[in-house]
TILUMKE-851075 format. One record per residue (C-alpha): residue in three letters; y, z, x. Coordinates in steps of 0.02 Angstrom, whole numbers. Last residue first. Layout:
! residues N
['ALA',[Y,Z,X]],
...
! end
This chain:
! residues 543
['UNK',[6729,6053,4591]],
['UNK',[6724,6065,4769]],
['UNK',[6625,5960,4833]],
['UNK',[6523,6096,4916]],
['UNK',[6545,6177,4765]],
['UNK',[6490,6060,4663]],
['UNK',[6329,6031,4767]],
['UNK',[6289,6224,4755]],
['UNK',[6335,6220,4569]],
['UNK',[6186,6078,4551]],
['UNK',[6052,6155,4668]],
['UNK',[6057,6298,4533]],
['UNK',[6038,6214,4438]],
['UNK',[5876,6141,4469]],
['UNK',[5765,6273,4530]],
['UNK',[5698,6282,4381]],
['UNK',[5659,6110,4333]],
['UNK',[5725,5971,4216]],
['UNK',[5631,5806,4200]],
['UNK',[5606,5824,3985]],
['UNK',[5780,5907,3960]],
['UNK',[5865,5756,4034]],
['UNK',[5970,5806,4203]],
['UNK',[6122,5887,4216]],
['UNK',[6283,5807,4285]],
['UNK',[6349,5743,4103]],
['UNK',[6369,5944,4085]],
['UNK',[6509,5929,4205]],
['UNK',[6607,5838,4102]],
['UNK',[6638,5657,4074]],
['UNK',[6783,5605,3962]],
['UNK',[6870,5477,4041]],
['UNK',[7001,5561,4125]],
['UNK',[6857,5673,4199]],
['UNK',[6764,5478,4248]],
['UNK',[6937,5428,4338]],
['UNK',[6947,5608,4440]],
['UNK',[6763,5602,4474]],
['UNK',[6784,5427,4566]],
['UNK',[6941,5468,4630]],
['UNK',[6867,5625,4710]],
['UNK',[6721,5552,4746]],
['UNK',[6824,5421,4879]],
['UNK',[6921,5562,4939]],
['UNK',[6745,5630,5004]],
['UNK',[6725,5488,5104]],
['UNK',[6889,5480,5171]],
['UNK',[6882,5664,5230]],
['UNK',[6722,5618,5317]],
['UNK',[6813,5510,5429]],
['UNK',[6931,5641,5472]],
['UNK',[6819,5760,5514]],
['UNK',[6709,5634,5628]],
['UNK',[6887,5608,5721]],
['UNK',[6983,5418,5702]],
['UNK',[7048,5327,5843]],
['UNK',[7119,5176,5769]],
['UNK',[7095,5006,5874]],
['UNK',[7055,4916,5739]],
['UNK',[6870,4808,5800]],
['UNK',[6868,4925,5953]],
['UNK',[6902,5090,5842]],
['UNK',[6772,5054,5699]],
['UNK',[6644,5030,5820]],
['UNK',[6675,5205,5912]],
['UNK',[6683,5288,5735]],
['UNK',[6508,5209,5689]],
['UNK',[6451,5290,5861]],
['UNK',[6522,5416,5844]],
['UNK',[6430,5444,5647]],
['UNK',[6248,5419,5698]],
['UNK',[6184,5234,5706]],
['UNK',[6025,5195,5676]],
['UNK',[6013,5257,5496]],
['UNK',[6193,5236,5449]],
['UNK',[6164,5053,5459]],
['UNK',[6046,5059,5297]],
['UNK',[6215,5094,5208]],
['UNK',[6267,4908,5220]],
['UNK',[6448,4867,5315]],
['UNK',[6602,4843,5237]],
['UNK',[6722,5006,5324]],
['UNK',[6736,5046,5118]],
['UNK',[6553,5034,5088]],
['UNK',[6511,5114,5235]],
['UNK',[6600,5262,5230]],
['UNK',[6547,5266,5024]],
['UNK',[6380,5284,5075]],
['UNK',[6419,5408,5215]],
['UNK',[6475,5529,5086]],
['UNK',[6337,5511,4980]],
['UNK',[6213,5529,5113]],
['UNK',[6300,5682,5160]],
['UNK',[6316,5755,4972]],
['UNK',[6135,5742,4951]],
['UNK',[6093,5826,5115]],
['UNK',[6231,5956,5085]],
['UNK',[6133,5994,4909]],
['UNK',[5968,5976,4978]],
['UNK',[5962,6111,5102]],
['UNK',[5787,6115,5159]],
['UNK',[5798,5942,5265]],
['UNK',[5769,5776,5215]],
['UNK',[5704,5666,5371]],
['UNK',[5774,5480,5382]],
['UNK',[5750,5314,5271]],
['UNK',[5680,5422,5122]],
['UNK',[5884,5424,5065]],
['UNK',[5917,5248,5088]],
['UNK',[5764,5189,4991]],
['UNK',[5838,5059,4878]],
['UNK',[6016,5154,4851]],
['UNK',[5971,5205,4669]],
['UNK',[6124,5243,4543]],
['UNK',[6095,5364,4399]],
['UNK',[6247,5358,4342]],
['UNK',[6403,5296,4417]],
['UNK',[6487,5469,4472]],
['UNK',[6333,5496,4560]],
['UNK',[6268,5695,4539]],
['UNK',[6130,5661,4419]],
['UNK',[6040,5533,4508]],
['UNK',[6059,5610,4688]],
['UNK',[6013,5789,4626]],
['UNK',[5839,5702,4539]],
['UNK',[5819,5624,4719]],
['UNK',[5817,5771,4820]],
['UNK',[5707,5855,4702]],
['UNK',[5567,5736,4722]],
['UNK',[5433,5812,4598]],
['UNK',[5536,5810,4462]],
['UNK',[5624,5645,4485]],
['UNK',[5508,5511,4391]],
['UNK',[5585,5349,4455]],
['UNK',[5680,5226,4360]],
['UNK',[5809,5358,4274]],
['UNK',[5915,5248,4152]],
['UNK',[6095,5249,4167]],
['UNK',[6225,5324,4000]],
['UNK',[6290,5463,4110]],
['UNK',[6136,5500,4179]],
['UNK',[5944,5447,4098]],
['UNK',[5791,5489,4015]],
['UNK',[5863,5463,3824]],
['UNK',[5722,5538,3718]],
['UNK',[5849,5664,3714]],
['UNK',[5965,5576,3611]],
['UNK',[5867,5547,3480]],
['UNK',[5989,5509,3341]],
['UNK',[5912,5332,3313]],
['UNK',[6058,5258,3358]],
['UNK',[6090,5381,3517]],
['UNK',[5930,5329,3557]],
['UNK',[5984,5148,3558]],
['UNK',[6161,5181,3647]],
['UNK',[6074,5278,3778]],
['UNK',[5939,5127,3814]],
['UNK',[6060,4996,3816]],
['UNK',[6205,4913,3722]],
['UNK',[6138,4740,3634]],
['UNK',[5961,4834,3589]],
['UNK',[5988,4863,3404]],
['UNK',[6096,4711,3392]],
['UNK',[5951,4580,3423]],
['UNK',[6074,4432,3469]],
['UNK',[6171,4506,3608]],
['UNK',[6131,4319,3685]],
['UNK',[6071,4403,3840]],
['UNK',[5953,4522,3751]],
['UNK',[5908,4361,3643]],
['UNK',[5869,4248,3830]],
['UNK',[5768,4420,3868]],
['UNK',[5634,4437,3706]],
['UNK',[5550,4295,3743]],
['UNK',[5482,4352,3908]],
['UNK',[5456,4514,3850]],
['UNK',[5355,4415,3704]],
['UNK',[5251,4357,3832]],
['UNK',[5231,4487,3944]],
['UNK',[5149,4595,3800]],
['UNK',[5112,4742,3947]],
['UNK',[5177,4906,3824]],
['UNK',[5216,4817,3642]],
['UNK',[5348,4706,3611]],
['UNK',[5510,4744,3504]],
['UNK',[5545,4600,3397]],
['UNK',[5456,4654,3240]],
['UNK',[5603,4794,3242]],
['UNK',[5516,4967,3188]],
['UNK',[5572,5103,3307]],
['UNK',[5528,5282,3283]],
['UNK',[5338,5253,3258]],
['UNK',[5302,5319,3432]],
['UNK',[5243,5188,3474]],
['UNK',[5401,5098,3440]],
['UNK',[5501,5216,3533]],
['UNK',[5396,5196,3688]],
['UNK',[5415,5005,3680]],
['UNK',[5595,5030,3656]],
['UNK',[5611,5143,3809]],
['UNK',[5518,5021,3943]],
['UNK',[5640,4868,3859]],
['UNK',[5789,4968,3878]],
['UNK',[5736,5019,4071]],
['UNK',[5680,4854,4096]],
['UNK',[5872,4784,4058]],
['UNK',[5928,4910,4146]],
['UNK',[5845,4864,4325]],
['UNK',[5849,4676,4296]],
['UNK',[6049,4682,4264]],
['UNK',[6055,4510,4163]],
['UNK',[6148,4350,4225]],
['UNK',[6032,4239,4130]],
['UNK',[5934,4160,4270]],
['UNK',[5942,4332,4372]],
['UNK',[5844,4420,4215]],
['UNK',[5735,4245,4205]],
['UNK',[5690,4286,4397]],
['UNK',[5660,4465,4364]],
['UNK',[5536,4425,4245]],
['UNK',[5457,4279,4351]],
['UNK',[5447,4412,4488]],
['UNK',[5353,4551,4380]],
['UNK',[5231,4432,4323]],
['UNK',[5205,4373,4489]],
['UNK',[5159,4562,4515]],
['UNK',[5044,4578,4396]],
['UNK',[5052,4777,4356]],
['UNK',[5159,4756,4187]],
['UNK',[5163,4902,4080]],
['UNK',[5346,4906,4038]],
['UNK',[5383,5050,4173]],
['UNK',[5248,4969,4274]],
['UNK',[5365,4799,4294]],
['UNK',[5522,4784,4251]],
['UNK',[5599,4961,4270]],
['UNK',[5462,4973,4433]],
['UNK',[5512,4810,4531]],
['UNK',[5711,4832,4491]],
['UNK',[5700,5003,4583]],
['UNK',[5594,4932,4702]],
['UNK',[5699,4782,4763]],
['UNK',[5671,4620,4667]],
['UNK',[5618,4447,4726]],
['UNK',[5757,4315,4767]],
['UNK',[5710,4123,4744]],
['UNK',[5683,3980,4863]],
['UNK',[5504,3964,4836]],
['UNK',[5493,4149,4872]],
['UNK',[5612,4288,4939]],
['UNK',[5639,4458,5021]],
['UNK',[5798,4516,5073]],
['UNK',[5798,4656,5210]],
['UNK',[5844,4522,5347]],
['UNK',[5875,4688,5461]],
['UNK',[5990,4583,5601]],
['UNK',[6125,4570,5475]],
['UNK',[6278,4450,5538]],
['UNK',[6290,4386,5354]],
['UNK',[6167,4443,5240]],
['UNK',[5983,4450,5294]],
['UNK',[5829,4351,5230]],
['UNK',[5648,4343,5230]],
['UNK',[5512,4248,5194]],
['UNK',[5371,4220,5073]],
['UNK',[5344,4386,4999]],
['UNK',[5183,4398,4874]],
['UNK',[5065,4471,5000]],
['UNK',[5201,4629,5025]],
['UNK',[5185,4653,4842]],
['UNK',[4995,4647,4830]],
['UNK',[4983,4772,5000]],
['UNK',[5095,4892,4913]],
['UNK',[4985,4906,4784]],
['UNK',[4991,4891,4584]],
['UNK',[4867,4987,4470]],
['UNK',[4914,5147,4585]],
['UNK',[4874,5256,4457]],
['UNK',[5046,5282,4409]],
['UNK',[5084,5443,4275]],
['UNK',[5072,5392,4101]],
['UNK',[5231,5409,3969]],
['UNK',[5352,5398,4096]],
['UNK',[5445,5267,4013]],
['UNK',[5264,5161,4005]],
['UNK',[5235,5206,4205]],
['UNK',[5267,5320,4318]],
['UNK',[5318,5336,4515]],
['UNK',[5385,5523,4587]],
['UNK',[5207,5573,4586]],
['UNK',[5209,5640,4772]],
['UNK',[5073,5532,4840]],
['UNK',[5165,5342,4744]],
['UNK',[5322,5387,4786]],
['UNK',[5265,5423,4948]],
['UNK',[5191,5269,4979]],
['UNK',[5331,5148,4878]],
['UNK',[5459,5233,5035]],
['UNK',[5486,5090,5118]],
['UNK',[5482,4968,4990]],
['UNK',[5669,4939,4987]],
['UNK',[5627,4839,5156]],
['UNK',[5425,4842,5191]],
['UNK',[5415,4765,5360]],
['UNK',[5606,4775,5431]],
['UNK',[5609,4966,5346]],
['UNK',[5445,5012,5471]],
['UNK',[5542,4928,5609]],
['UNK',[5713,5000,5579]],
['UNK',[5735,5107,5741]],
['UNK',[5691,4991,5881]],
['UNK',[5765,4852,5787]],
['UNK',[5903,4948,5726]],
['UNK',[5940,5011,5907]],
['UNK',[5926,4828,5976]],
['UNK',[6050,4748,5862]],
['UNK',[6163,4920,5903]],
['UNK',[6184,4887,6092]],
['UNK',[6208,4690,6056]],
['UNK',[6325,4717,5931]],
['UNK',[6425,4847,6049]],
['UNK',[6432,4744,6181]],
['UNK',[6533,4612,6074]],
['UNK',[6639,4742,6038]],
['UNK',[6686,4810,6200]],
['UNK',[6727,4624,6261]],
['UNK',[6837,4598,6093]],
['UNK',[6944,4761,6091]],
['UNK',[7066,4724,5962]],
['UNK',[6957,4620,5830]],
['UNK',[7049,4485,5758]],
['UNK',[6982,4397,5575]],
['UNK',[7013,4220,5609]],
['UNK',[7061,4099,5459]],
['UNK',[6928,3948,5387]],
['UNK',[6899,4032,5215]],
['UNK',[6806,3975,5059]],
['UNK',[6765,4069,4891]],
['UNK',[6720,4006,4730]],
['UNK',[6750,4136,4567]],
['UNK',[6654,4126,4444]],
['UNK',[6646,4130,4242]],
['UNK',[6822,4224,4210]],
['UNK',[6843,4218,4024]],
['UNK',[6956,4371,4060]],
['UNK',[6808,4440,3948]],
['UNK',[6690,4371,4029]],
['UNK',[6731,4454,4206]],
['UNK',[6711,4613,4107]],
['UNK',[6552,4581,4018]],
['UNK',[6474,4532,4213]],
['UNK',[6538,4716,4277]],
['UNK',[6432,4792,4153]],
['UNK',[6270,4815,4262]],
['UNK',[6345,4786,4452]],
['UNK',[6235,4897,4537]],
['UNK',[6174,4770,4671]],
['UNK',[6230,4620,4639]],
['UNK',[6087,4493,4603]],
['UNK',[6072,4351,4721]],
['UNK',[6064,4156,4670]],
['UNK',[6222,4131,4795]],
['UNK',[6307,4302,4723]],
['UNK',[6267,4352,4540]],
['UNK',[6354,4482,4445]],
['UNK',[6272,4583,4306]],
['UNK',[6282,4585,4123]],
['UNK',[6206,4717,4017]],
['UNK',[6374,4786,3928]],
['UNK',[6322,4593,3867]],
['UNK',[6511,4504,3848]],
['UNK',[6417,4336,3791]],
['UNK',[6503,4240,3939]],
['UNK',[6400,4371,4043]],
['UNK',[6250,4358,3970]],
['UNK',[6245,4200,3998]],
['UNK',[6264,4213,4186]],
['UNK',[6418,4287,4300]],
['UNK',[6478,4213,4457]],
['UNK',[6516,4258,4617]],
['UNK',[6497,4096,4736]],
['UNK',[6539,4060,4919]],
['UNK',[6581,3898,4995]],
['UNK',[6503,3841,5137]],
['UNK',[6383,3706,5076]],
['UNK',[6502,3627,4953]],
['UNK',[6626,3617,5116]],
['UNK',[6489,3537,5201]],
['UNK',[6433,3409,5052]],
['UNK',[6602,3344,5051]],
['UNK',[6661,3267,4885]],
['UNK',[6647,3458,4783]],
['UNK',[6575,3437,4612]],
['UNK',[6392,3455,4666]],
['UNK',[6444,3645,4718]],
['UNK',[6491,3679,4528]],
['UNK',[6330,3584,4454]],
['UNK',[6214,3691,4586]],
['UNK',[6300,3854,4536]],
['UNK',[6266,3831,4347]],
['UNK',[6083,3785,4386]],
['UNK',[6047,3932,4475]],
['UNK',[6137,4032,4344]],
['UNK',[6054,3965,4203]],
['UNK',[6173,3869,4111]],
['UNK',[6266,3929,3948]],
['UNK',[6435,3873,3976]],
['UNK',[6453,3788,4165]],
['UNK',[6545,3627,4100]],
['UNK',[6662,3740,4024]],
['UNK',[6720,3812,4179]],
['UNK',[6906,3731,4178]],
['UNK',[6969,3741,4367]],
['UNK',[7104,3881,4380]],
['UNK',[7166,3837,4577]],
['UNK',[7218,3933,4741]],
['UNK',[7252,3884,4897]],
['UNK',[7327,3987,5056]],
['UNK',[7153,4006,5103]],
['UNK',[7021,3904,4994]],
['UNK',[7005,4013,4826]],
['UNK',[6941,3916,4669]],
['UNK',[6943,4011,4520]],
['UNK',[6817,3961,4403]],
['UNK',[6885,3947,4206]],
['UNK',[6853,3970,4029]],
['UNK',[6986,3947,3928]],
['UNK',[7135,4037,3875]],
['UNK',[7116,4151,4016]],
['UNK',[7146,4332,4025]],
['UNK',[7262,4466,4095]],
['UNK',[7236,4518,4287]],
['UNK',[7101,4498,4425]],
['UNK',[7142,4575,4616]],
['UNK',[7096,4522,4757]],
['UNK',[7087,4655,4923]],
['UNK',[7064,4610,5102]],
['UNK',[7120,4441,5106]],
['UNK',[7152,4304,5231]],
['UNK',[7009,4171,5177]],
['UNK',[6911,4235,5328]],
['UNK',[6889,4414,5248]],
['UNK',[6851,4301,5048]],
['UNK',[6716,4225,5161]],
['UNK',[6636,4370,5251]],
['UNK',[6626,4473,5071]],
['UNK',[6546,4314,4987]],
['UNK',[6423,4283,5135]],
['UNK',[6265,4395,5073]],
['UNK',[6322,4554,4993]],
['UNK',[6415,4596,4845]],
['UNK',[6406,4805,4819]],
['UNK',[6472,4851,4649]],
['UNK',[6590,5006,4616]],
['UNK',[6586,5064,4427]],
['UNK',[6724,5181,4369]],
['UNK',[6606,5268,4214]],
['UNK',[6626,5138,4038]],
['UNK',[6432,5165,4025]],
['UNK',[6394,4959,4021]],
['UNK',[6576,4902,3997]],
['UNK',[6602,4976,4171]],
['UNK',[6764,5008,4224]],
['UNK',[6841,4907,4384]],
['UNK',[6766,4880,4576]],
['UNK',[6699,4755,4679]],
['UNK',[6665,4806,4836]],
['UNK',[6622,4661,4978]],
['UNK',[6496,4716,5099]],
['UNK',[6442,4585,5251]],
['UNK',[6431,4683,5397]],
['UNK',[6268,4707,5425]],
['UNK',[6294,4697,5624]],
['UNK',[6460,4691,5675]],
['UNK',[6516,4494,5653]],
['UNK',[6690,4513,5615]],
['UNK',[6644,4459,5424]],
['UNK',[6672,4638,5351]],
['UNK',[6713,4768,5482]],
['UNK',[6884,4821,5416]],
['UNK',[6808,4833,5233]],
['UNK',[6840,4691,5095]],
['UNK',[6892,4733,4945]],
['UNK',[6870,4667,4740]],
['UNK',[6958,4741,4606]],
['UNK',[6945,4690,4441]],
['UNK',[7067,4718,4293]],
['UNK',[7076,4787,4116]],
['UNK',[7223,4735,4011]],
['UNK',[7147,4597,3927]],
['UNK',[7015,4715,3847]],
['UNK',[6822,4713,3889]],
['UNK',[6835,4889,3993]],
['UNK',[6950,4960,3830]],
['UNK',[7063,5088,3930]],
['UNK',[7044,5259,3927]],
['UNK',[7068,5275,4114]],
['UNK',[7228,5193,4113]],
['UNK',[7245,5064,4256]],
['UNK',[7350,5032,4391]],
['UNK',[7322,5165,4524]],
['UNK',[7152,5184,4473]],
['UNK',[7135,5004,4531]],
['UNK',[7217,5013,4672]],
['UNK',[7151,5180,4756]],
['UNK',[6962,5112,4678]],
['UNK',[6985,4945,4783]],
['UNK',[7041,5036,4941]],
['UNK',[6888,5152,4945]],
['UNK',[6776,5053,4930]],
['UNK',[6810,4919,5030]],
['UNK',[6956,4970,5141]],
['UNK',[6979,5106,5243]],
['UNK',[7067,5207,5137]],
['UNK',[7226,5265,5205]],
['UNK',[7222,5153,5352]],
['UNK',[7208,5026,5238]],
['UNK',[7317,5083,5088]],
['UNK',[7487,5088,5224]],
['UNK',[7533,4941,5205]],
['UNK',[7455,4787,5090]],
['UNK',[7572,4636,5074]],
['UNK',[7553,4538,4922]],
['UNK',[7502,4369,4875]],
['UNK',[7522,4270,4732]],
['UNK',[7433,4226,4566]],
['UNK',[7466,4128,4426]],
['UNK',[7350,4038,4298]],
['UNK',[7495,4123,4181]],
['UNK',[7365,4241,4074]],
['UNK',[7248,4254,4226]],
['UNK',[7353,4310,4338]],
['UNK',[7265,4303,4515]],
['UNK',[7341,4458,4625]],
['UNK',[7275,4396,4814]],
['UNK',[7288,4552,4921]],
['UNK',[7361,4563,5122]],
['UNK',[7356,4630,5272]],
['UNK',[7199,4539,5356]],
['UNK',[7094,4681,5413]],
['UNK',[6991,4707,5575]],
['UNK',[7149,4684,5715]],
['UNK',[7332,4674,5632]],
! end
């Protein structure tokens, strides 16, 4: 088999079992990724199921392309129901995690039952152990991940071993919990920490010394080289300001806002003062972008994190903004919900509709600072289960600015290709860090939306990152796919994938309970023309 490994890792949790399984036809079928983890786990699971109960389980996939060395090829999905907004939530790890668990001999592991204790599962090929965690209880996550890799007798093998691990908040079952990847946030993975805690799963190490085969090796090979220099020649603008890339035009067309929308941005923070505060750079395995930005040793936010943190709270200073987002990675807390709560509890309270001492004011970094280890902790109950949950409360649910239970970071009325992209994602409203200002939007934003959608989820379920779609059109991502497999798929059929994948998504979140009217957007960003974009897009999708 050439690109994928044939096979999934089941871990029982219950019976610190697992064994592996043959996968058949599901690859071809899906893909991979993406795609292949939802087929599984909507296969398996009920979607009315309790996302924190024993009988929930995570899916994670690797893509055909993952860890072969195409350029950004590093995806790993991660995929189960999200105790955040209880949608089908897929996560995107990057880094070296995907690469590792490819070269470990698995496209797919699956995460059963629930431990008796807390534990780390240890993957190293054909190996598999249940290591007690307890010793990792309550660290920060940098710290955490240091004590497990100072464990292992050689200091090479500590080096190359991958982490995915969950924080505090986590092992606290916070619908806020994120994932965290080698000291990275996962992107979109609000929810999915609660779940791993409550299989009392705190990490899961990752090493792998097998080949991943690619059919047509000489053809390949040229074909990195050929697409390192398009995305250089293409990307150049993205490779200087990465999820910043479109902060400009936010910023002209109104689309940024600050105090939950409250005032419009005055441009009290600039691009310039972010870009001075970046360090270095970094890429994910076999990524020639390096869209990562760090300093001293630490991962900044993208833009979507920047703004719920930062001007959406009233803070302009943009270390300020970084040590926030640091403590949010700390404590294993989804930086880009976690502001959005904050940002709509400050509003509430001045309003006079909130009246918790805790609850900052606009800008009172301090006691935002404070206020995240109890956020973590779920120990200020008002504010343990988000923004929708709080208005809900209150029984203001339109002072809500959000989709399907997921703040709204950007101000979408005058953008209206982004307002259709938040309220038509069957995770909520989901940002993909500037993907969709990375090329020209037309006049016909529903197919445009649907389009970048579509080859969103390609790439997610082939493993590589979005941003490749912008250098490479779809041929040429078909050509690629064919050397590393050596399946000769058609642009139709490709796209037919994609749009299975929001099928299963919609299907799950129907089953769930969502209807079409959890498309619209909030009363307060709605427009005329709005929806009338909406039916167009269902149609095209056609629902």
């Amino acid at each position: 088999m050439f690109g994928w490994q044939g096979k999934l890792l089941r871990i029982d949790l219950s019976n610190k079992q697992s064994h592996v399984e043959e996968i058949g036809e599901g690859l071809s079928d899906t893909l991979g990724g993406r795609g292949l983890a939802l087929k599984i786990y909507t296969q398996e699971i009920d979607a009315k199921i309790n996302p924190l109960s024993p009988e929930n389980k995570i899916v994670l996939a690797t893509g055909p392309l993952t860890g072969t060395g195409a350029s950004s090829a590093s995806v790993c999905a991660v995929v189960t129901k999200s105790a955040f907004n209880e949608t089908v939530i897929s996560a995107q790890i990057k880094l070296h995690f995907g690469a590792e668990l490819k070269a470990a001999g698995y496209d797919a592991l699956v995460i059963e039952g629930k431990a008796d204790q807390p534990v780390l599962i240890a993957i190293k090929d054909e190996e598999v152990l249940f290591l007690p965690a307890d010793f990792l209880l309550d660290k920060p996550t940098d710290e955490a991940e240091s004590l497990f890799r100072l464990s292992f007798n050689d200091p090479w093998v500590a080096r190359e071993t991958r982490i995915l691990h969950i924080g505090m908040a986590g092992q606290k079952q916070s619908p806020l919990a994120s994932l965290i990847t080698d000291g990275l946030s996962v992107t979109n993975s609000v929810g999915i920490g609660a779940v791993f805690g409550s299989k009392n799963v705190i990490g899961i190490a990752v090493r792998g010394t097998k080949d991943i085969l690619v059919q047509e090796k000489d053809i390949f090979l040229k074909s990195i080289t050929q697409n390192i220099s398009k995305m250089s020649q293409k990307l150049d603008k993205f490779f200087k300001f990465s999820s910043y890339t479109p902060f400009e035009y936010y910023y002209q067309h109104n689309v940024l806002a600050c105090n939950y929308f409250i005032e419009p941005f005055a441009n009290q923070v600039t691009l310039d003062q972010i870009i001075a505060s970046w360090e270095r750079q970094r890429g994910c395995f076999s990524c020639p972008i390096a869209c990562l930005r760090m300093k001293n040793g630490r991962f900044l936010p993208e833009i979507d994190a920047f703004m719920a943190i930062g001007p959406l709270c009233g803070i302009f200073d943009v270390s300020v903004i970084s040590e926030i987002y640091l403590i949010c990675t700390k404590l294993g807390l989804d930086a880009v919900e976690t502001g959005f709560l904050l940002s709509c509890a400050m509003a509430l309270k001045e309003k006079g509709l909130l009246k918790e001492d805790e609850i900052p004011n606009f800008g009172d970094k301090e006691n935002i600072l404070k206020l995240l280890p109890l956020i973590a902790e779920k120990k200020i109950k008002i504010l343990e289960k988000g923004a929708f949950k709080l208005c809900e409360s209150l029984n203001k649910p339109d002072f809500f600015l959000g989709i399907k239970g997921r703040g709204m970071v950007f101000d979408v009325r005058n953008n209206h290709f982004l307002s259709l992209f938040y309220a038509t994602s069957t995770q909520g409203a989901v940002y993909f860090n500037g993907f969709s200002l990375l090329r020209e939007i037309h006049e016909d934003i529903p197919q445009e939306v649907k389009s970048i959608q579509d080859k969103i989820a390609i790439s997610e379920s082939l493993g590589v990152c979005p941003y490749l779609f912008v250098t490479l059109p779809l041929d040429e991502v078909l050509s690629l796919f064919k050397t590393v497999t050596g399946i000769c798929l058609n642009e139709e059929e490709l796209l037919k994938k994609a749009e299975a994948v929001y099928q299963v998504e919609r299907n799950f979140n129907e089953k769930v309970g969502f209807k079409k009217e959890d498309d619209m957007l909030p009363k307060r960003f709605l427009f005329p023309e709005f929806e009338s974009m909406l039916n167009t897009y269902h149609q095209l999708r056609g629902w």
